[in-house]
ZAPA-157423 format. One record per atom (N, C-alpha, C): residue in three letters; x, y, z. Coordinates in steps of 0.001 Angstrom, whole numbers, plus 500000, padded with zeros to 6 digits. Example, Ala and Ser with C-alpha at 12.3 -4.5 7.8 and 13.67 -1.06 7.14 Angstrom:
ZAPA-157423
ALA513190494310507800
ALA512300495500507800
ALA513200496700507800
SER512850497750507080
SER513670498940507140
SER512900500030507870
This chain:
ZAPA-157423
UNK490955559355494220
UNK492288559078494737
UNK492286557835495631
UNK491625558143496671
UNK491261556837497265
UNK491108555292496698
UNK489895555282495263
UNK489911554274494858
UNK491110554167494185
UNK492206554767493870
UNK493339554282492811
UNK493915553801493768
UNK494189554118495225
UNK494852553862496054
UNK494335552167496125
UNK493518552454496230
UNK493033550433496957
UNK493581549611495793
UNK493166549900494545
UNK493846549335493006
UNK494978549247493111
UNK495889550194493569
UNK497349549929493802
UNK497875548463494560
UNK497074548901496041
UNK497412547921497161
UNK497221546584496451
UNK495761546393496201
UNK495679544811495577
UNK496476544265494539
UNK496957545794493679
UNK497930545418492805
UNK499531544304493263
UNK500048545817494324
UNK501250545133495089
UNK500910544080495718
UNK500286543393496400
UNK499901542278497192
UNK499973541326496376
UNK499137541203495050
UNK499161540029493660
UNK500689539799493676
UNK501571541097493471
UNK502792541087492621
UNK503456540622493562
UNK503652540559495262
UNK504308540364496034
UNK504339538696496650
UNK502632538144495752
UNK502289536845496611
UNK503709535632496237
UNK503493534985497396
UNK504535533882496462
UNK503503532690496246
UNK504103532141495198
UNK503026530930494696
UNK503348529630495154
UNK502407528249495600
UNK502792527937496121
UNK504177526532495369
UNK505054526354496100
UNK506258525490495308
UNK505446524517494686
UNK506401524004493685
UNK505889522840493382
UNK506144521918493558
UNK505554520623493630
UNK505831519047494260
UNK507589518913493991
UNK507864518221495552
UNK509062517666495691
UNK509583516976494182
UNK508918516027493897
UNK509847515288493114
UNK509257515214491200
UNK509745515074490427
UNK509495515093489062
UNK509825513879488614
UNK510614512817489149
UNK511377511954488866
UNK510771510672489655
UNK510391509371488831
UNK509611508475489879
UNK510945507434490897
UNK512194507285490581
UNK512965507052491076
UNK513426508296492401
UNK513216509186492152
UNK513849510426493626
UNK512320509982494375
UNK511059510073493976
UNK510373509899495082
UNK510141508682495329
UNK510511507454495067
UNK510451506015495720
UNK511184506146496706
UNK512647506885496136
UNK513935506576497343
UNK513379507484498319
UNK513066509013498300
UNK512803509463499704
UNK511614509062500369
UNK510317508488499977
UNK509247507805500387
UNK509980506788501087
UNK510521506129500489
UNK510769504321501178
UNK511818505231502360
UNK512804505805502232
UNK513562506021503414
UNK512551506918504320
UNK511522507973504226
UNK510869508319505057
UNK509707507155505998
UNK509654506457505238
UNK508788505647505738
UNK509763504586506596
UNK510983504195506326
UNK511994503407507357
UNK512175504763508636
UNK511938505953508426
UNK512410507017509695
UNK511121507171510611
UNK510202506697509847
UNK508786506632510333
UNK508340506075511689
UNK509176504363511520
UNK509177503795512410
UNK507734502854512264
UNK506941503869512159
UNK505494502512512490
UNK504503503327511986
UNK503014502394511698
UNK502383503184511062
UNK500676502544511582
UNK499555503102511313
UNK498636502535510869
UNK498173502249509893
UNK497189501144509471
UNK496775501660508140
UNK495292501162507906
UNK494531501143506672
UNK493768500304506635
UNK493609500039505198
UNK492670498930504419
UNK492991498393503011
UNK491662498165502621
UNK491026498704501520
UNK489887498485500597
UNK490573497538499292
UNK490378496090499474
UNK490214495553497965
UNK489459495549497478
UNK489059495530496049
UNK487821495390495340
UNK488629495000493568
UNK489137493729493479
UNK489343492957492621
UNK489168492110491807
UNK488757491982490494
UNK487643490435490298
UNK486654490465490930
UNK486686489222491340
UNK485453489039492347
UNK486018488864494198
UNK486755489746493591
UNK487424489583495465
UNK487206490942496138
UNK486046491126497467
UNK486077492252497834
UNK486119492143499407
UNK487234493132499660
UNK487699493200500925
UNK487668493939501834
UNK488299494023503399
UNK488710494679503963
UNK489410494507505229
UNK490343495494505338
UNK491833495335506365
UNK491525496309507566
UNK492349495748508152
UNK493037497007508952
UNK494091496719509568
UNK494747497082510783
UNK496258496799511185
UNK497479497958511790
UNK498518497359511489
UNK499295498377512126
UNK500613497323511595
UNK501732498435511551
UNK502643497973511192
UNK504144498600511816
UNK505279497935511455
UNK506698498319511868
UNK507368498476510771
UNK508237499531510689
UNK509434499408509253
UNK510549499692510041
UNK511720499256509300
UNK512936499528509271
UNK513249499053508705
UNK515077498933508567
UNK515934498876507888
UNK515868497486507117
UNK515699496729508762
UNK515383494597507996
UNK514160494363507201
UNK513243495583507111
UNK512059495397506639
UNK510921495598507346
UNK509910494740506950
UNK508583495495507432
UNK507804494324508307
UNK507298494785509500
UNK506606493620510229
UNK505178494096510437
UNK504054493280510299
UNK502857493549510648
UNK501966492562511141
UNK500798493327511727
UNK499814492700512300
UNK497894493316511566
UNK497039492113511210
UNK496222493168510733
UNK494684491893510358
UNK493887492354510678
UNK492737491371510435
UNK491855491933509386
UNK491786490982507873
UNK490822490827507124
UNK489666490133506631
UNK489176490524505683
UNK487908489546505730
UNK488050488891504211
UNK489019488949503570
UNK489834488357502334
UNK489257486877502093
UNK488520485765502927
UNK488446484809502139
UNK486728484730502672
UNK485914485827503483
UNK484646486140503329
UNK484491486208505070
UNK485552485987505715
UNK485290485862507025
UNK486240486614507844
UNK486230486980509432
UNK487422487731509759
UNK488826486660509721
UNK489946487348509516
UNK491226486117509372
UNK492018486991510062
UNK493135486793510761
UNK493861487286511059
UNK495414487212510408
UNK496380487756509621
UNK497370487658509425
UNK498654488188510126
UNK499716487768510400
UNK500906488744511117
UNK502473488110509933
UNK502949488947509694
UNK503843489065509251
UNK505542489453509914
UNK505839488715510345
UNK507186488825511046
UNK508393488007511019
UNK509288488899511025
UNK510624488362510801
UNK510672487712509279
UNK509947488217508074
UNK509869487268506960
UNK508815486537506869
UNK508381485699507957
UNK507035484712508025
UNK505901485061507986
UNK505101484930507169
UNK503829485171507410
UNK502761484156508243
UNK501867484411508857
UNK501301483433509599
UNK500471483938509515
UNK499004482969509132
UNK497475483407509042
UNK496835481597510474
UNK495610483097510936
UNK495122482210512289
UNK494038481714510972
UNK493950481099511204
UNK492840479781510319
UNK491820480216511182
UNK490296480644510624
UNK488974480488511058
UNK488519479255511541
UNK488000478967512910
UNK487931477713513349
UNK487396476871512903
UNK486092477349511903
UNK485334476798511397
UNK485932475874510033
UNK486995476511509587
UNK487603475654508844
UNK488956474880508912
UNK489409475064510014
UNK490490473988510815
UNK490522472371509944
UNK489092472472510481
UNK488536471010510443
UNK489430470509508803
UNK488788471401507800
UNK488729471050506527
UNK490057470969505675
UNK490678472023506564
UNK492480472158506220
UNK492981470749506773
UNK492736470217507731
UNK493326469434508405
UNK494382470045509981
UNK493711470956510247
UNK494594471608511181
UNK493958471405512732
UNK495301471321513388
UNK494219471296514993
UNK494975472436515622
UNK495720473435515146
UNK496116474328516272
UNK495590475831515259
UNK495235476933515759
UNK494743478007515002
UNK495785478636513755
UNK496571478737514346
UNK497805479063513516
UNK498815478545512117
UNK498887479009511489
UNK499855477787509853
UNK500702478872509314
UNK501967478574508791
UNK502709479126508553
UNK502158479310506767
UNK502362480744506307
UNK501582480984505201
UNK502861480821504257
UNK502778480184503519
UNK504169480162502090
UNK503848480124500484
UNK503821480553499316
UNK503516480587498359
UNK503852479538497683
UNK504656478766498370
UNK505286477343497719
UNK505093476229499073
UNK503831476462499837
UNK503891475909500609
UNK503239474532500617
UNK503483473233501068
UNK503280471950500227
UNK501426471960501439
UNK501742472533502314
UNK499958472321503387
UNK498854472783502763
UNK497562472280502634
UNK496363472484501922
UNK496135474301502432
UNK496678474596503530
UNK495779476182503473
UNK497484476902502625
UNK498067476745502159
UNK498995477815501455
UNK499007476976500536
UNK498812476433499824
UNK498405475954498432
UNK497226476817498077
UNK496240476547498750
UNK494789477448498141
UNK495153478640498201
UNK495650479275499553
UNK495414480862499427
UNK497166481535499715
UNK498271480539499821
UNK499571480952499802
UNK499610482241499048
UNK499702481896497750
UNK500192483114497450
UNK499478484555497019
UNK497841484152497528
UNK497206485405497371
UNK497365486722498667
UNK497578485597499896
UNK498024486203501030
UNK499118487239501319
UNK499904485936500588
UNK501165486861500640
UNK501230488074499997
UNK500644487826498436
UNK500458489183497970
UNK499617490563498913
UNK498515489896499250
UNK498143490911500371
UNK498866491647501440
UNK499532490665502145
UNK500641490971502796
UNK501387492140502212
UNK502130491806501066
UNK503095492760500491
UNK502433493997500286
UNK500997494064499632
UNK500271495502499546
UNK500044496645500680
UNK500445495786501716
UNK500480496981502828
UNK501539497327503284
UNK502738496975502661
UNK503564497764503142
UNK504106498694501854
UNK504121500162502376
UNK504480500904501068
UNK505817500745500607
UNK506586499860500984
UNK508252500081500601
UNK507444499087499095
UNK506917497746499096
UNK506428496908497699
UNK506207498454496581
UNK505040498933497222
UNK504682499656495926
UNK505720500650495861
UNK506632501313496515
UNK507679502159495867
UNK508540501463495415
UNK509298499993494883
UNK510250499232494707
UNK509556499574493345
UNK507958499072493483
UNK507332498591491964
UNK507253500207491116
UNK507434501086491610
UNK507562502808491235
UNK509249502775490966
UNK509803502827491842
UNK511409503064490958
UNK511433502045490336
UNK510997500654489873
UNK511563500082488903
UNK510601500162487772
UNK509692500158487870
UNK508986500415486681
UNK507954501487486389
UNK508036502557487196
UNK507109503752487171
UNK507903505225486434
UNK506607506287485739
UNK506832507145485294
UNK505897508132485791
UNK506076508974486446
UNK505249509997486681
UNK504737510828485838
UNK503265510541485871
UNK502571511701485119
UNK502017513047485215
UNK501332513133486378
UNK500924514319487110
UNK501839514173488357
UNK501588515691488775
UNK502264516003490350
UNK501789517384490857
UNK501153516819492449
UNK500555518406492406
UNK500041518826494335
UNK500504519427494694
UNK499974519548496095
UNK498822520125496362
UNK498142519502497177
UNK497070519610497594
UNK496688519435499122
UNK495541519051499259
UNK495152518083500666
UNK494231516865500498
UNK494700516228501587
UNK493760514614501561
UNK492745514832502797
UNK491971514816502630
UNK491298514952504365
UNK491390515797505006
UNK491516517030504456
UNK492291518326505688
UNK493405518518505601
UNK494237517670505142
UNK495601517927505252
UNK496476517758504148
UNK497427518852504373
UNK498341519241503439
UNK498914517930502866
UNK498962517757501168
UNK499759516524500955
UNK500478516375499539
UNK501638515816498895
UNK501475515790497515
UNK500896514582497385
UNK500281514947495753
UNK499409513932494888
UNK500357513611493885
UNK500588512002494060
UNK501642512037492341
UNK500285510570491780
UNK500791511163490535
UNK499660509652489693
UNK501191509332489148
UNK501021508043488547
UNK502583507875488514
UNK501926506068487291
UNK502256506213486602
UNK502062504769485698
UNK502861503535485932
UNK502483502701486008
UNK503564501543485907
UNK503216500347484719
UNK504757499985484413
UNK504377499204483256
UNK504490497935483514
UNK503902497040483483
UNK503479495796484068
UNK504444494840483429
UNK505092494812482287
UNK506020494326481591
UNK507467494158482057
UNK507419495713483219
UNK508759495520484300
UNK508732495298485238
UNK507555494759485454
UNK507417494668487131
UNK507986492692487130
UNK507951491941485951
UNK508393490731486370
UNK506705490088486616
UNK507353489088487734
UNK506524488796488651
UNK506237489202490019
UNK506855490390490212
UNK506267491017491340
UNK504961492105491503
UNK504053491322491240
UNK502759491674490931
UNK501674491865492059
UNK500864492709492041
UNK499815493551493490
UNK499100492514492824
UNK498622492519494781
UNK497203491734495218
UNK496328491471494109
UNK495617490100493842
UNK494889490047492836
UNK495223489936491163
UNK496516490202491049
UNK496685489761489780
UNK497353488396489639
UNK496678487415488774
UNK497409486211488269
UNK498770486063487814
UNK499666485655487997
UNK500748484999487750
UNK501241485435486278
UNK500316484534485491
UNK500361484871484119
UNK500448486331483279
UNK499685487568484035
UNK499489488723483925
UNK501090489196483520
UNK501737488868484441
UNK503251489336483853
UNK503746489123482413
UNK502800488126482045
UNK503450488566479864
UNK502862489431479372
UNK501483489644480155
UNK501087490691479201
UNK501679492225479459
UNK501526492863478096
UNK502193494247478057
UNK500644495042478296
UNK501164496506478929
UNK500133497178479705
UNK500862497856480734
UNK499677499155480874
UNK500062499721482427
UNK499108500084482978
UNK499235500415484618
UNK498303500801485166
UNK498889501849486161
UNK497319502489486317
UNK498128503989486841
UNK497512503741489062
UNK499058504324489396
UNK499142504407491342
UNK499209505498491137
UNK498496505661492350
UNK498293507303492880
UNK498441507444494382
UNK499721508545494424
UNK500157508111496074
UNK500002509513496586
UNK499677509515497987
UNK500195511068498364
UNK500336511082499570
UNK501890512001499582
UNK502611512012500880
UNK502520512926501648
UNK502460513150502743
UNK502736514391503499
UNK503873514833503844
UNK503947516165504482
UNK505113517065504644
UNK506227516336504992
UNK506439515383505238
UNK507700514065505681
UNK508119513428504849
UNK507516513267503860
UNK507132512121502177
UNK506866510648502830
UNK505979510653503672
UNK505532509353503941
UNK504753509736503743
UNK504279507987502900
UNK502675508107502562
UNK501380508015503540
UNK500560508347502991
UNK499383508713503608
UNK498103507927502853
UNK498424507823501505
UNK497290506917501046
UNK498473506711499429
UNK497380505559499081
UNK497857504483497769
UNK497019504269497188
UNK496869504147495433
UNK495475503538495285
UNK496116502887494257
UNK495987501833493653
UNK496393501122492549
UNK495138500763491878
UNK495484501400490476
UNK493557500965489635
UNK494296500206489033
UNK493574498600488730
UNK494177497361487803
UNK492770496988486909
UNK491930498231486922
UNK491110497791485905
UNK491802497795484346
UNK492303498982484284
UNK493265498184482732
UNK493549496992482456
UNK494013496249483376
UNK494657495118482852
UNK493635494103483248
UNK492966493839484230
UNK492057492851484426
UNK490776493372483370
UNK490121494306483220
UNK489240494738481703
UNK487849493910482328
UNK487504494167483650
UNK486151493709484268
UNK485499494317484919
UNK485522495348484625
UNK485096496267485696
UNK486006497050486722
UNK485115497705487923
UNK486673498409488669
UNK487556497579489403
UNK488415497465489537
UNK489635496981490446
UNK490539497885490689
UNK490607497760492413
UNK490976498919492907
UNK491422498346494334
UNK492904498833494430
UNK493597498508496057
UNK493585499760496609
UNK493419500429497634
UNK493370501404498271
UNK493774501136499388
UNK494909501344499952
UNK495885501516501907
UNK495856502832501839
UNK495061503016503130
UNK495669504811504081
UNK496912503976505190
UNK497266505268505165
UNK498055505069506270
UNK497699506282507497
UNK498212505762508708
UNK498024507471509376
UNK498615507064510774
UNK498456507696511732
UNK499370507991513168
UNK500619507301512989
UNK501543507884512417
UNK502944507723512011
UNK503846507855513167
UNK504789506988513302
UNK505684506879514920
UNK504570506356516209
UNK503360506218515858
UNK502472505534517245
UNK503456504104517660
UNK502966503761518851
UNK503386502595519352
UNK502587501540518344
UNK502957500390518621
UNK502229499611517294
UNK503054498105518684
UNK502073496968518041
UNK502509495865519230
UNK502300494834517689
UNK503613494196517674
UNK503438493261516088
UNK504497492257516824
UNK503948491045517149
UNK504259489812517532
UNK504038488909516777
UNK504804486930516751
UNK504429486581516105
UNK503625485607516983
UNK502815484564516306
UNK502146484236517464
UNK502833482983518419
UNK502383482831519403
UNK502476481659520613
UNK503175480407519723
UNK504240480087519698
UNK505121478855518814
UNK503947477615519196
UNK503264477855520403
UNK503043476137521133
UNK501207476435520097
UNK500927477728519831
UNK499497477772518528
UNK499838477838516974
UNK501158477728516831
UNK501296477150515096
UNK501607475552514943
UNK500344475342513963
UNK500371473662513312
UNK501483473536512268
């Protein structure tokens, strides 16, 4: 009697469990829009950035601001083999030139205004790889590049690190993205047809928490791989641009 009794209990307990929901969104347009607006309610973020592209291998870190006008940041990499500093504000990007190569740019103050069409020897060479960098850390780029050209494939909650999060893998087709193309891809890349699969996952807020974009599909060299965490969400964050009297 006893043992039928315990068989029962575990029975009712199975029948009573609830399972757990399933991921917020099914649709890669509903989770761009509540990501990008959670991440404008966010306010500010940390983050940090693993490239490993071609032959370009990196690393970030930083802190950033969102809202409504957009996204402002501050964040030092080692993107052209050395530490660099970039800040992004009000629209402008500005990279502090390594002193060591001042000389060679032709620059005498640390500072240059970074432009992808910019006519000065340091944004000609690295204008518009910067900028692309730039754009990879802020997650509103990669959710624009998800509602306009993404399809979700998997979706599934889990945890990242300890903590509760959804996982979406989500495809994008490179054919709609234009020319608004992640860190590391050439210009040209936009004729070709192809996709490559982002994998984002948000926490209980739907701000993200991490990003990974694999572009080994389309580059076909091995791995290529962008990876931003993000984390202490609403921290104070200090994103200035620099000293007007230190830009050349």
């Amino acid at each position: 009697m006893r043992k039928a009794a315990v068989v029962l209990l575990v029975l009712f307990a199975g029948a009573c469990s609830t399972p757990p929901p399933p991921p917020a969104f099914a649709d890669s347009r509903a989770l761009a829009d509540a990501a990008t607006a959670a991440t404008t309610s966010g306010g500010s973020a940390k983050f940090g950035t693993d490239v490993a592209v071609g032959q370009v291998r990196s690393k970030g870190q930083g802190q950033a601001r969102f809202g409504a006008g957009g996204t402002s940041q501050v964040m030092t990499t080692d993107f052209i083999g050395e530490p660099m500093e970039l800040r992004l504000v009000a629209g402008k990007l500005y990279a502090k030139v390594p002193e060591g190569s001042r000389e060679e740019v032709g620059m005498g103050k640390p500072w240059v205004v970074v432009a992808q069409d910019g006519t000065d020897p340091f944004s000609q060479v690295l204008g518009g790889s910067l900028a692309q960098l730039a754009a990879q850390n802020d997650p509103a780029h990669t959710l624009g590049e998800i509602r306009t050209a993404g399809t979700i494939v998997s979706a599934e909650r889990g945890q990242l690190d300890g903590v509760a999060a959804e996982h979406y893998r989500v495809d994008l087709d490179l054919a709609r993205l234009g020319t608004d193309l992640p860190a590391g891809l050439p210009a040209d890349s936009a004729g070709r047809l192809g996709k490559f699969p982002v994998e984002i996952w948000l926490d209980d807020a739907h701000r993200p928490v991490q990003v990974v974009l694999d572009l080994s599909p389309i580059l076909q060299g091995g791995e290529a791989r962008i990876t931003t965490r993000y984390s202490e969400w609403g921290a104070p964050v200090d994103v200035q641009p620099p000293p007007p009297g230190e830009v050349g």
